[in-house]
mmCIF entry with sequence, helices, sheets and N, C-alpha, C, O atoms, coordinates in Angstrom:
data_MODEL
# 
_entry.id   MODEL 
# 
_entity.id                         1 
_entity.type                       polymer 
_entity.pdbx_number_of_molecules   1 
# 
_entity_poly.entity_id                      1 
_entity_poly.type                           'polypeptide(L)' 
_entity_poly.nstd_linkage                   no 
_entity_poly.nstd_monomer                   no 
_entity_poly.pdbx_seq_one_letter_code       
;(UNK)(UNK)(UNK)(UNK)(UNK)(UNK)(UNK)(UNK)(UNK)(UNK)(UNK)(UNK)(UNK)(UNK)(UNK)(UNK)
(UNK)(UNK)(UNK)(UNK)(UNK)(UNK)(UNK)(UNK)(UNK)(UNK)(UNK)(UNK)(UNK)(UNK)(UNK)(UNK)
(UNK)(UNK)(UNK)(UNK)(UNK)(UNK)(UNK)(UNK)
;
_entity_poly.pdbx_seq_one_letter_code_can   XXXXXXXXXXXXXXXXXXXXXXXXXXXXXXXXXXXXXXXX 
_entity_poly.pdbx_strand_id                 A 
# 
loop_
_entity_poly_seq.entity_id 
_entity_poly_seq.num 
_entity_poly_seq.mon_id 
_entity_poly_seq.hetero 
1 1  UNK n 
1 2  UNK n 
1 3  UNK n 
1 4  UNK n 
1 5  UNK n 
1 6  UNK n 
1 7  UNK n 
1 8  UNK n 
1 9  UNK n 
1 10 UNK n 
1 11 UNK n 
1 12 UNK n 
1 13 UNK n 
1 14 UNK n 
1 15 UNK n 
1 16 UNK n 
1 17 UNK n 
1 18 UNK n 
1 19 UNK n 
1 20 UNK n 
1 21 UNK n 
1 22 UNK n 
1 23 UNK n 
1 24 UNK n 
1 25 UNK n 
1 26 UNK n 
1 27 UNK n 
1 28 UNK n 
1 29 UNK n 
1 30 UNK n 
1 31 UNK n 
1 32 UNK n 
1 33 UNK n 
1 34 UNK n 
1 35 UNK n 
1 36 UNK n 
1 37 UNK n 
1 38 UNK n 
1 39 UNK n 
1 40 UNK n 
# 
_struct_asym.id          A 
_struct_asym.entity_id   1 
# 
_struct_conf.conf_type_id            HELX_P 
_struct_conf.id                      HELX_P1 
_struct_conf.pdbx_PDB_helix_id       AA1 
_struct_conf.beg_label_comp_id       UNK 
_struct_conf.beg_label_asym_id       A 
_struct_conf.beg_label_seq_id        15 
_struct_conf.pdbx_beg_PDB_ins_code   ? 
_struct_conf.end_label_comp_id       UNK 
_struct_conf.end_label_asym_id       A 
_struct_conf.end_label_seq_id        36 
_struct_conf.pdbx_end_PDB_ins_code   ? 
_struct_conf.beg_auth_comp_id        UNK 
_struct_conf.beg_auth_asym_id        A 
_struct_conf.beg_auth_seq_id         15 
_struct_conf.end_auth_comp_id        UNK 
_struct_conf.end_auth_asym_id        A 
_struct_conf.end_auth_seq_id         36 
_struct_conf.pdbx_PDB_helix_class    1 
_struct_conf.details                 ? 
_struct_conf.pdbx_PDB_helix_length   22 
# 
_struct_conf_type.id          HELX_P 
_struct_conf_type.criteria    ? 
_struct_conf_type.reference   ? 
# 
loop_
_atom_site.group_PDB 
_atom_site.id 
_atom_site.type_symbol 
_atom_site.label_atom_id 
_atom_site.label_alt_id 
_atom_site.label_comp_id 
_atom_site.label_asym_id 
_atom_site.label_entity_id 
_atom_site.label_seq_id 
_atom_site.pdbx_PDB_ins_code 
_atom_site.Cartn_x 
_atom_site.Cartn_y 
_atom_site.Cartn_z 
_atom_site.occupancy 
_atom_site.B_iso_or_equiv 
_atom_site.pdbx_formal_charge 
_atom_site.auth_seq_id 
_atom_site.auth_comp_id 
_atom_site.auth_asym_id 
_atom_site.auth_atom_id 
_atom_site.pdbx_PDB_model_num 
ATOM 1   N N  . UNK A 1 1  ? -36.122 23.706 35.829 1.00 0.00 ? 1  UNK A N  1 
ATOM 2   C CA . UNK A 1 1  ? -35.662 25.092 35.923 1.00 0.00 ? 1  UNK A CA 1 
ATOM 3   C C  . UNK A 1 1  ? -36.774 25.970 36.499 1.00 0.00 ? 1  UNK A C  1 
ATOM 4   O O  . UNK A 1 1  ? -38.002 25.978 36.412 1.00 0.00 ? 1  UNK A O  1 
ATOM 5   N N  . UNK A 1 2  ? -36.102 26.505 36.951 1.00 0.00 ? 2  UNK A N  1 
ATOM 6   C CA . UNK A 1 2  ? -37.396 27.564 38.027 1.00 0.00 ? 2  UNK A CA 1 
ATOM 7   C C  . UNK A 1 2  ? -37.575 28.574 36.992 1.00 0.00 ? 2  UNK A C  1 
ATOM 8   O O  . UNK A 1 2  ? -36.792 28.935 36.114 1.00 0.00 ? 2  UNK A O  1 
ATOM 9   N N  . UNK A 1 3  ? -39.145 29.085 37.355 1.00 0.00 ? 3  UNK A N  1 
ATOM 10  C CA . UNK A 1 3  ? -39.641 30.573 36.676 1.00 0.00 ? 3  UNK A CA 1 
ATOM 11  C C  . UNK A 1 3  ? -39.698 31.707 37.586 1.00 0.00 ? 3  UNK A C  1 
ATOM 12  O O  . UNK A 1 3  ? -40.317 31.881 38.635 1.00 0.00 ? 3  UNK A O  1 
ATOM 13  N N  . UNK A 1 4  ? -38.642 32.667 36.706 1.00 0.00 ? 4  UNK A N  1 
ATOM 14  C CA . UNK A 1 4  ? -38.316 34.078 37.530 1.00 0.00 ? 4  UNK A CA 1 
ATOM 15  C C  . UNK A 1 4  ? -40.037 34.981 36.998 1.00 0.00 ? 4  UNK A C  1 
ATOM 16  O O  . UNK A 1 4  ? -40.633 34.831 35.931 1.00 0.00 ? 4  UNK A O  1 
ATOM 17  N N  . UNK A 1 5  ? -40.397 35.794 38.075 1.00 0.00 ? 5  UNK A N  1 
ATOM 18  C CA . UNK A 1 5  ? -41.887 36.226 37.990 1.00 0.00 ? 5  UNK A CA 1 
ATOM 19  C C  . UNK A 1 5  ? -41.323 37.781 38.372 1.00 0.00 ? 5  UNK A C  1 
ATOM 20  O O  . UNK A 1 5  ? -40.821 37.741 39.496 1.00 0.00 ? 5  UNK A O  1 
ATOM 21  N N  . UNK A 1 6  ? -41.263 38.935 37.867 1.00 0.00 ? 6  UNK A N  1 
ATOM 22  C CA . UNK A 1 6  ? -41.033 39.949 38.501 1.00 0.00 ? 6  UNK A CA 1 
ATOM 23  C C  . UNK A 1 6  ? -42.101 41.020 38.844 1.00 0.00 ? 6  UNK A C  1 
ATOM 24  O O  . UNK A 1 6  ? -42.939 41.173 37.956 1.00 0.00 ? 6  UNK A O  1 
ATOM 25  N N  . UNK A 1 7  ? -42.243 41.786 39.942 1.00 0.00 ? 7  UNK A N  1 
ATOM 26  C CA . UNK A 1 7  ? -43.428 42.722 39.987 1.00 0.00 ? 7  UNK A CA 1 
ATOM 27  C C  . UNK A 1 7  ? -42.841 44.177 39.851 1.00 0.00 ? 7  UNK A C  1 
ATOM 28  O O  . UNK A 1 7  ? -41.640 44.368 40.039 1.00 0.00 ? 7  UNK A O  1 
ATOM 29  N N  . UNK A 1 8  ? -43.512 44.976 39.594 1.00 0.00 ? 8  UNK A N  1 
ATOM 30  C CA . UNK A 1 8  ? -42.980 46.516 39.825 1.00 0.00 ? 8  UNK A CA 1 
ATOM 31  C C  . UNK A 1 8  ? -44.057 47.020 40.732 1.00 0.00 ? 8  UNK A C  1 
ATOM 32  O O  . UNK A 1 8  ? -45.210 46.616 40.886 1.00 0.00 ? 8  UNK A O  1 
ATOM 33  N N  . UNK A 1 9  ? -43.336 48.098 41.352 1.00 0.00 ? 9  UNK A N  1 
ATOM 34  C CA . UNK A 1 9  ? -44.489 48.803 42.479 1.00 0.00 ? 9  UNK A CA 1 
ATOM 35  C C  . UNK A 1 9  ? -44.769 49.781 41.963 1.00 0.00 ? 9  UNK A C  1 
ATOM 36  O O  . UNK A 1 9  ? -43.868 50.466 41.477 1.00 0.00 ? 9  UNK A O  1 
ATOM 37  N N  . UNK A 1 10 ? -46.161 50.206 41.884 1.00 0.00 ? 10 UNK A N  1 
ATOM 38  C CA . UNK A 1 10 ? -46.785 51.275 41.538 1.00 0.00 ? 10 UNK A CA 1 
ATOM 39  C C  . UNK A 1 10 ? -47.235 52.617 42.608 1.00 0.00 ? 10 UNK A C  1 
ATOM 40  O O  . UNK A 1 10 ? -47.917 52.594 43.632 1.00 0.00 ? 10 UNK A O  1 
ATOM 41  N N  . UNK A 1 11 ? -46.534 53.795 41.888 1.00 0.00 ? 11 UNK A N  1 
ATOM 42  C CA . UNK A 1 11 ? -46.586 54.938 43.014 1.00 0.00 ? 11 UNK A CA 1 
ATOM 43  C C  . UNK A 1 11 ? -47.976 55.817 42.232 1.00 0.00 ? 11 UNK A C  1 
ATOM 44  O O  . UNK A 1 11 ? -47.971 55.938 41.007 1.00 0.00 ? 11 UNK A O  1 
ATOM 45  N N  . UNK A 1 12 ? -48.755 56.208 42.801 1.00 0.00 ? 12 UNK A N  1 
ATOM 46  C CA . UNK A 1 12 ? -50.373 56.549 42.839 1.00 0.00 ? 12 UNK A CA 1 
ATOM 47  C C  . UNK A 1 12 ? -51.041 56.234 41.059 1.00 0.00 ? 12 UNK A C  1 
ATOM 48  O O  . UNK A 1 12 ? -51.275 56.836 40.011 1.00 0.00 ? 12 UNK A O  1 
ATOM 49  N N  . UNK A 1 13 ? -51.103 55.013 41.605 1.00 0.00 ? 13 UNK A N  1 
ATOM 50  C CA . UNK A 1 13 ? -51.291 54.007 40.256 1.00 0.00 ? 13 UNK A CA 1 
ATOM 51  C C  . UNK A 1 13 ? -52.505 54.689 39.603 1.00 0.00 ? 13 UNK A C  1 
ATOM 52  O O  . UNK A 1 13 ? -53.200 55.197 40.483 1.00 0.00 ? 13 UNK A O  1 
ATOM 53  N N  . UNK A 1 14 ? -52.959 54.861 38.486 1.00 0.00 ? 14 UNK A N  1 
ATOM 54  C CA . UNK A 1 14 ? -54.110 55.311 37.650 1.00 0.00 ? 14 UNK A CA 1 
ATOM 55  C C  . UNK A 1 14 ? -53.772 54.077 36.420 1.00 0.00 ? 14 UNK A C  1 
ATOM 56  O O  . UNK A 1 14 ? -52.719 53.614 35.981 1.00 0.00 ? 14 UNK A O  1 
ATOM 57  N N  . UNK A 1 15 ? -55.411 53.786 36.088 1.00 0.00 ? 15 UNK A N  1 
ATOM 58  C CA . UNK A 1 15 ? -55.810 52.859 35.156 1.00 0.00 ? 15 UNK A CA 1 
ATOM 59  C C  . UNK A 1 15 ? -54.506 52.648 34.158 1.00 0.00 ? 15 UNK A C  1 
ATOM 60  O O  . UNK A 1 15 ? -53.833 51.618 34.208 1.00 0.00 ? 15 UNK A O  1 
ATOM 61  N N  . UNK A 1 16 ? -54.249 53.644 33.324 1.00 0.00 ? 16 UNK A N  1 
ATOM 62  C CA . UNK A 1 16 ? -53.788 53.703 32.213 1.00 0.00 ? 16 UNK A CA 1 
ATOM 63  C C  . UNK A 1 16 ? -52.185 53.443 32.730 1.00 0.00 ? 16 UNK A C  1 
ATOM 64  O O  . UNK A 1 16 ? -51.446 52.750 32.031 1.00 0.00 ? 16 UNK A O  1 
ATOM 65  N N  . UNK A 1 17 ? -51.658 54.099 34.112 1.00 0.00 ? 17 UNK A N  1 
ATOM 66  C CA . UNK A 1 17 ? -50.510 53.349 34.123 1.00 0.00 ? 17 UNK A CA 1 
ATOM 67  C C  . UNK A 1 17 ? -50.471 52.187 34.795 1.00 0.00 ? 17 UNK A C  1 
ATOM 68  O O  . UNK A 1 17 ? -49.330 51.726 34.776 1.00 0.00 ? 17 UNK A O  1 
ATOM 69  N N  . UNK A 1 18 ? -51.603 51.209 35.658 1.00 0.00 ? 18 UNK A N  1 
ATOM 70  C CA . UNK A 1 18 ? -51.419 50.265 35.906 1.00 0.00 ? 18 UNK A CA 1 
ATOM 71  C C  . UNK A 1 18 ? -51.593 49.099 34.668 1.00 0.00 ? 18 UNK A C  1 
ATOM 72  O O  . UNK A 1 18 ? -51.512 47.890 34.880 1.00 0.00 ? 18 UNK A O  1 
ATOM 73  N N  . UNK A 1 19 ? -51.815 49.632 33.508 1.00 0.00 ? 19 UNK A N  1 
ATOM 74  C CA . UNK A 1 19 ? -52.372 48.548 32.258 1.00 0.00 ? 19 UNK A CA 1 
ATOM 75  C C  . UNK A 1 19 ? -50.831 48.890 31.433 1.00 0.00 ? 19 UNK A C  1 
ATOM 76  O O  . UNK A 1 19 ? -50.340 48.002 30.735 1.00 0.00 ? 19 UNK A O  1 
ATOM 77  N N  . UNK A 1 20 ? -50.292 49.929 31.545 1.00 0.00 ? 20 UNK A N  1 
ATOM 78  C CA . UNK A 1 20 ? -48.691 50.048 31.515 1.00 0.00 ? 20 UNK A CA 1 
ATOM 79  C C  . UNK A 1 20 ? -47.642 49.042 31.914 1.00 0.00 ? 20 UNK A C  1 
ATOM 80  O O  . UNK A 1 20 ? -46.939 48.378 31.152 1.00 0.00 ? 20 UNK A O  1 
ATOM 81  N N  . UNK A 1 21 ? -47.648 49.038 33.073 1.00 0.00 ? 21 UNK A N  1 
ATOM 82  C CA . UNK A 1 21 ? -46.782 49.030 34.138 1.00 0.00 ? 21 UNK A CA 1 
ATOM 83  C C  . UNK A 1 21 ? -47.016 47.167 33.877 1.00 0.00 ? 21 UNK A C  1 
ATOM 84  O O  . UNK A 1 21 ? -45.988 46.512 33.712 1.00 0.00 ? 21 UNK A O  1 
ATOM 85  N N  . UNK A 1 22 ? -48.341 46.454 33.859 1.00 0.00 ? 22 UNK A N  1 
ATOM 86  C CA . UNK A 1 22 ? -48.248 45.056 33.988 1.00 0.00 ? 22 UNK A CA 1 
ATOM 87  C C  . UNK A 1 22 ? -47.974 44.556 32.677 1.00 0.00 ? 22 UNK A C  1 
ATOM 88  O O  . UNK A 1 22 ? -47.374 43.485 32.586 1.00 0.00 ? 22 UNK A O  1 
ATOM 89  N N  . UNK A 1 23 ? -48.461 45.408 31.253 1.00 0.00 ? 23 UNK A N  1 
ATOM 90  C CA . UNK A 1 23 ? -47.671 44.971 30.202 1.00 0.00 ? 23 UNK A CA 1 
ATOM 91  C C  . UNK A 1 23 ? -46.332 44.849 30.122 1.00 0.00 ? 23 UNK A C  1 
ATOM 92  O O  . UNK A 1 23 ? -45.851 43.996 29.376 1.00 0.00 ? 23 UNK A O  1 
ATOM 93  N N  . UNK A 1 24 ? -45.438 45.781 30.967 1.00 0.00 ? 24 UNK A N  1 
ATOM 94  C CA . UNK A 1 24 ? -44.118 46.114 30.992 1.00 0.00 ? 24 UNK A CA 1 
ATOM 95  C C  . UNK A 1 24 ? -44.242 44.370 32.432 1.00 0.00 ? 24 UNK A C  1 
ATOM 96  O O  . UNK A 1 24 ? -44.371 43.272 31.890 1.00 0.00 ? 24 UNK A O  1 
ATOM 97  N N  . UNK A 1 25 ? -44.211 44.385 33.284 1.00 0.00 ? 25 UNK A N  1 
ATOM 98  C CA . UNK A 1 25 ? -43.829 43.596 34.049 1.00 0.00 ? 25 UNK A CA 1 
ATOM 99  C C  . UNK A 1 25 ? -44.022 42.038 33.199 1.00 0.00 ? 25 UNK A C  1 
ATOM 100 O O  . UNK A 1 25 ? -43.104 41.223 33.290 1.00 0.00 ? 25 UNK A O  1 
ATOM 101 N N  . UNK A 1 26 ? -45.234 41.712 32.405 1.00 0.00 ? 26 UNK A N  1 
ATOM 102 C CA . UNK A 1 26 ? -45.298 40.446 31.640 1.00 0.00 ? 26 UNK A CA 1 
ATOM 103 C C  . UNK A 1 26 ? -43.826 40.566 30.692 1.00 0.00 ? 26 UNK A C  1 
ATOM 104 O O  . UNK A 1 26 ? -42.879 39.781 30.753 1.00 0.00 ? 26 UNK A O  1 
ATOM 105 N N  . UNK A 1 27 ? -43.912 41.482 30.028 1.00 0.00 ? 27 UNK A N  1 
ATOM 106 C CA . UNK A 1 27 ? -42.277 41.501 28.951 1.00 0.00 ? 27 UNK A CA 1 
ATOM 107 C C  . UNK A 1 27 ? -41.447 41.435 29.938 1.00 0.00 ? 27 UNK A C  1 
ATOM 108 O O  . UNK A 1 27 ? -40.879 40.381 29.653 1.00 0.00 ? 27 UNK A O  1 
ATOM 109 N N  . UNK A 1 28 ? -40.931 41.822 30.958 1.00 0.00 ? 28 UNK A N  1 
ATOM 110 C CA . UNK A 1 28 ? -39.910 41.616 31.701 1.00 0.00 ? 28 UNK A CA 1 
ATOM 111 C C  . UNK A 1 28 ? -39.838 40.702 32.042 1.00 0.00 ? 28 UNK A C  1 
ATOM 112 O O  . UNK A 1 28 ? -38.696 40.422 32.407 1.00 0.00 ? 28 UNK A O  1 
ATOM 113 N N  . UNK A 1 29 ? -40.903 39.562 32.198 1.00 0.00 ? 29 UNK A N  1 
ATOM 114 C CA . UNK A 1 29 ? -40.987 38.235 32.710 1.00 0.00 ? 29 UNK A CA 1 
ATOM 115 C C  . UNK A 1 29 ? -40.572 37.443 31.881 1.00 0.00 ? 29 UNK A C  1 
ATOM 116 O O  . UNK A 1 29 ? -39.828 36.534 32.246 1.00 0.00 ? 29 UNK A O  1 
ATOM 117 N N  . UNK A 1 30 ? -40.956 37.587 30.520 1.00 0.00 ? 30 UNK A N  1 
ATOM 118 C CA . UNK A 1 30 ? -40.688 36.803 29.619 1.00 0.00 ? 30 UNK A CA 1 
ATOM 119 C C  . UNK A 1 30 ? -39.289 36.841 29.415 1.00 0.00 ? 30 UNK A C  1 
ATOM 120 O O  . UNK A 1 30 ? -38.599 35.822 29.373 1.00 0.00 ? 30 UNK A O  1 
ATOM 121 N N  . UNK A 1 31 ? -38.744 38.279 29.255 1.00 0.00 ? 31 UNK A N  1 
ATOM 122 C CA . UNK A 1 31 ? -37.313 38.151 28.526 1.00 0.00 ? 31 UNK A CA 1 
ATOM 123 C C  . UNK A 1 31 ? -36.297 37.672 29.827 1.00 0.00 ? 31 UNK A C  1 
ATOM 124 O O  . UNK A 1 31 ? -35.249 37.061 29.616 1.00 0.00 ? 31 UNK A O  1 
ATOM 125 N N  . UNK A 1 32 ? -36.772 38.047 31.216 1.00 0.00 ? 32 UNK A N  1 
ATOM 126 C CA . UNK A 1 32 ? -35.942 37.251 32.185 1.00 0.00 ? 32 UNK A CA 1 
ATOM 127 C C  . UNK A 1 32 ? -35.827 35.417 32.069 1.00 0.00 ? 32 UNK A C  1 
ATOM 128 O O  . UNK A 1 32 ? -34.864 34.651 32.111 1.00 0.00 ? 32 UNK A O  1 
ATOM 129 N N  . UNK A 1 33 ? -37.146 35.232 31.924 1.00 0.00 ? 33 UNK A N  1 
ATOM 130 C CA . UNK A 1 33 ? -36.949 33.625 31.862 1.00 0.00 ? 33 UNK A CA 1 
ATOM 131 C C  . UNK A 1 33 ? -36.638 33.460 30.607 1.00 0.00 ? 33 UNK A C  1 
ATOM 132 O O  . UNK A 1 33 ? -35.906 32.473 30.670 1.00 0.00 ? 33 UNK A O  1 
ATOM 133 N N  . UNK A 1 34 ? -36.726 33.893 29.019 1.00 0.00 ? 34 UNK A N  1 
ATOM 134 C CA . UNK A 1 34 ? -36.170 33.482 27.921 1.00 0.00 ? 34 UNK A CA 1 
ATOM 135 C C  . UNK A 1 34 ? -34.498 33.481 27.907 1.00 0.00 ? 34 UNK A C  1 
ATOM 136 O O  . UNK A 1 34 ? -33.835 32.742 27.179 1.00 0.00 ? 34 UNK A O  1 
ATOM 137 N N  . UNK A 1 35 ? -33.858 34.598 28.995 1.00 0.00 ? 35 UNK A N  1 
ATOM 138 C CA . UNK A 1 35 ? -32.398 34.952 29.452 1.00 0.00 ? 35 UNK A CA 1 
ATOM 139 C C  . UNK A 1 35 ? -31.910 33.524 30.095 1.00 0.00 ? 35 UNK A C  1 
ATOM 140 O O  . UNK A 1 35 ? -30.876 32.987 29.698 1.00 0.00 ? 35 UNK A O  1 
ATOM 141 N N  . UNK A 1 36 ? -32.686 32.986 31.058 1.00 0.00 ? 36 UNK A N  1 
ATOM 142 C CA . UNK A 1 36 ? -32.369 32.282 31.923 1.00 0.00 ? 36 UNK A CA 1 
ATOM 143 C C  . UNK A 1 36 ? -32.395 30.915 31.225 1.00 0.00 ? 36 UNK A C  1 
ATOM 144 O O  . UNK A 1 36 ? -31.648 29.989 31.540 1.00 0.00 ? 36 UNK A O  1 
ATOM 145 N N  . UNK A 1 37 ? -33.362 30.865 30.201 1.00 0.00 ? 37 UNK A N  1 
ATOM 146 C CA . UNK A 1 37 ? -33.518 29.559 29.490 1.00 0.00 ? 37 UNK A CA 1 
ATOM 147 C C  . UNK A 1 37 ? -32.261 29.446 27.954 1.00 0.00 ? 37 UNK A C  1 
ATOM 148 O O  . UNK A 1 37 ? -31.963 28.467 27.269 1.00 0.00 ? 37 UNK A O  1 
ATOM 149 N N  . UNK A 1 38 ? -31.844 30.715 27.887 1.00 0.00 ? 38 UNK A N  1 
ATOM 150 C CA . UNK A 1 38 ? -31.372 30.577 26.884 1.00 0.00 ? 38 UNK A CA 1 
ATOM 151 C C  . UNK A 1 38 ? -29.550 30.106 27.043 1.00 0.00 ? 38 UNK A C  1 
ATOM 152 O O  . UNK A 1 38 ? -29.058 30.572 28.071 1.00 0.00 ? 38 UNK A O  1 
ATOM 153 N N  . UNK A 1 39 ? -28.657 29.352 26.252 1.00 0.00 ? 39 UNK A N  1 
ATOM 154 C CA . UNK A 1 39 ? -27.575 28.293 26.330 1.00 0.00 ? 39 UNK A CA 1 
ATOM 155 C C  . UNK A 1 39 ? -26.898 30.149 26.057 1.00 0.00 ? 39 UNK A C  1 
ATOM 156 O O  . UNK A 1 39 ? -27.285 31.165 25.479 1.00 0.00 ? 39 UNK A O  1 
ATOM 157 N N  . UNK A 1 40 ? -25.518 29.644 27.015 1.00 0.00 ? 40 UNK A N  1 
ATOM 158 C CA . UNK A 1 40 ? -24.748 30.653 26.525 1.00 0.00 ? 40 UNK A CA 1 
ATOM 159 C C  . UNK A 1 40 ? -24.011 30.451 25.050 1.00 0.00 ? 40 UNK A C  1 
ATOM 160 O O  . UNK A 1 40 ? -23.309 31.348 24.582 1.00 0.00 ? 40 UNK A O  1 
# 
């Protein structure tokens, strides 16, 4: 099974929202592939 990886684009990125923005993109990663892995 393939791993879905998602990015978000950042519009005039500063520290505090790029340490945002990739916590949010790791959880999105996870719950996409836990979606994808999970039996209907």
């Amino acid at each position: 099974m393939p791993i879905i990886t998602l990015r978000l684009e950042l519009y005039k990125p500063t520290k505090a929202k790029q340490e945002m923005y990739e916590r949010m993109t790791e959880w999105n990663t996870e719950f996409a592939n836990w979606l994808w892995h999970h039996p209907e």
